[in-house]
C-alpha positions, 0 to 999 in steps of 0.5 A: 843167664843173658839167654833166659827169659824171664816173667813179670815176677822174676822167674825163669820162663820154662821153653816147652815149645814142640816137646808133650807134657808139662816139664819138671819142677825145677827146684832153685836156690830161689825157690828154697829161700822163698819156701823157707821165708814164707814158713817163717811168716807162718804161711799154710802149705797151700799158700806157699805153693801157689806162690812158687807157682807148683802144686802141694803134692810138688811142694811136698815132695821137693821141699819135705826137709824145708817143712819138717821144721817149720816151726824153726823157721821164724826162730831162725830168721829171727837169729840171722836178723839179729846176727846181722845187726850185730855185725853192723853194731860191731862194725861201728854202725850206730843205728844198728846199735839202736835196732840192735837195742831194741831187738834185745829188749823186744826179746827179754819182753818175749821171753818174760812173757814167755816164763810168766805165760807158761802155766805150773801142771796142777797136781794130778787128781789121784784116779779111783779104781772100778772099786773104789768108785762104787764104794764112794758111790754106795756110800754117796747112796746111803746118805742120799737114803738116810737123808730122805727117810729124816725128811719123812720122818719129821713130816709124819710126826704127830705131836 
């Protein structure tokens, strides 16, 4: 690792001098850390790109298992979070028993609002047939009709 060079942001700078063409995406255990914590903050395919420096056709094709659960993702993170402040707590820590605490009660809030938000399916509306449709529609027609011709009838009257 003493011989690679490195750019201003971390990465490994590729040596390409005398050799024709770009060289070959080099998938690393960085890069695949990266991939899966930028999905878990909700970040769009292009943007994840641009940002371990490959295209979104690369991106797609090294990376497919990684975007196949991207909405595991920041469930995930959030447990390996929580299983690390819980071995702080056990391992005596007191202020991971407080962020753990607190953990726990954003959670139950996340998942109370969770339950109260989930709307109940209404009851299905029972869908009418061609048939029954028309009925309805002759039968809609008709005091439609009878309506009309009572409205007439109590003007022409004559007393």
């Amino acid at each position: 690792m003493g011989d690679c060079v490195l750019d201003l942001f971390g990465n490994p700078v590729r040596d390409n001098h005398g050799k024709r063409g770009r060289p070959a995406f080099e998938v690393t255990e960085r890069n695949r850390n990266k991939v899966k914590l930028l999905l878990a903050c909700g970040w769009s395919n292009e943007r994840i790109a641009n940002a371990i420096e490959c295209s979104l056709a690369t991106l797609k094709r090294y990376f497919r298992a990684e975007l196949s659960v991207r909405d595991a993702m920041r469930d995930r993170l959030d447990a390996e979070r929580m299983m690390q402040v819980a071995e702080q707590a056990a391992a005596g820590n007191v202020g991971a028993h407080r962020i753990f605490g607190q953990m726990l009660d954003r959670n139950d809030q996340m998942e109370a609002e969770r339950r109260i938000s989930k709307p109940d399916r209404p009851a299905a509306d029972e869908r009418l047939g061609k048939k029954a449709e028309r009925d309805r529609m002759a039968q809609d027609a008709d005091a439609d009709m009878m309506a009309l011709l009572e409205e007439e009838s109590a003007v022409d009257v004559r007393h």
